[in-house]
C-alpha positions as CSV (number, residue, x, y, z in Angstrom):
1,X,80.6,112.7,145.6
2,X,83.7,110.9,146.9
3,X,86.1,113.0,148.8
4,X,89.9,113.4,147.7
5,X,92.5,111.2,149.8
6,X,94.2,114.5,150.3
7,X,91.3,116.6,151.3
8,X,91.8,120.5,151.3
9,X,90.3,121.1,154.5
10,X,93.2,122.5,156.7
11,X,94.6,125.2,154.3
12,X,96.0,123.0,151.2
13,X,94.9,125.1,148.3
14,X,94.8,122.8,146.0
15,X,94.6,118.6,146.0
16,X,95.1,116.1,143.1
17,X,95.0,113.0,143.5
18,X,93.4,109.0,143.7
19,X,89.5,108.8,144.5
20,X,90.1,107.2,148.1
21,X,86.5,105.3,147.7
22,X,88.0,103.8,144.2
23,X,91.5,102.7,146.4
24,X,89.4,101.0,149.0
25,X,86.7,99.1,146.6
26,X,90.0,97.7,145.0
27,X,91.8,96.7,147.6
28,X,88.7,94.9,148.8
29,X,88.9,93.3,145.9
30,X,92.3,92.0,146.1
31,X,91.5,90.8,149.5
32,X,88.9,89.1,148.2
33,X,90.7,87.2,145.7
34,X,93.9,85.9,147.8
35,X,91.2,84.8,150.2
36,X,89.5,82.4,147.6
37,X,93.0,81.0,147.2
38,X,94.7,83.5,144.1
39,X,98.3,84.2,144.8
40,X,99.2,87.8,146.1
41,X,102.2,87.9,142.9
42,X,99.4,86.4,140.3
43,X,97.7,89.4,141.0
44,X,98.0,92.4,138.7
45,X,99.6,95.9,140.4
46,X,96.4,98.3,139.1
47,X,97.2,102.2,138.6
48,X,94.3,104.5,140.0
49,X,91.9,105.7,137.4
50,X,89.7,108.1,138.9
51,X,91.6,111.2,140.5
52,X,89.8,114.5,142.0
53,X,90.3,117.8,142.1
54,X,89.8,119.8,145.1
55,X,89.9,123.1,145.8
56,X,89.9,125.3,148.7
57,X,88.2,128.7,148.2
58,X,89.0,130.2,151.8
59,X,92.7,129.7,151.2
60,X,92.5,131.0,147.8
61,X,90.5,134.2,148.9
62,X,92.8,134.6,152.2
63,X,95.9,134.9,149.8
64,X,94.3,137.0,147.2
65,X,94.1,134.1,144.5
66,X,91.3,134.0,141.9
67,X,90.4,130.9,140.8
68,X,89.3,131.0,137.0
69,X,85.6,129.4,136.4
70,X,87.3,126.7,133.9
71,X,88.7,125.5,136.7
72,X,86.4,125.4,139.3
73,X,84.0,124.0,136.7
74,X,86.6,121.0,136.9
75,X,86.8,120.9,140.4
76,X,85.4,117.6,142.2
77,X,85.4,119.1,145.9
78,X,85.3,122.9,146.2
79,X,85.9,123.5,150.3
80,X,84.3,126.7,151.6
């Protein structure tokens, strides 16, 4: 499981946002491309399409938050 760009691991309770393996593989991509000759503007700008949820169950407990099970049944990273 990929982590989060914005990994919960130094207090963040909670993180939202682009799979960082997904931003890579398509920047590689684009790379690729203007290297076998394609213009950088013929290129299309491509929104992210994976995202994660992470959550961070320390922070959660240290502030007295319960985290309902919908939720962390819909979490991608739960941080101990």
């Amino acid at each position: 499981m990929a982590k989060p760009l914005f990994c919960p691991g130094r207090g963040i309770l909670v993180s939202y946002g682009p799979d960082a393996v997904e931003l890579f593989r398509t920047a590689g991509a684009y790379v690729d491309k203007i290297l076998k000759g394609i213009k950088p503007f013929d290129l299309p700008v491509e929104q992210p399409i994976k995202y994660n949820l992470a959550i961070n169950l320390r922070t959660a407990q240290a502030i007295g938050l319960t985290v309902s099970a919908s939720v962390l049944a819909r979490a991608d990273v739960l941080t101990e």
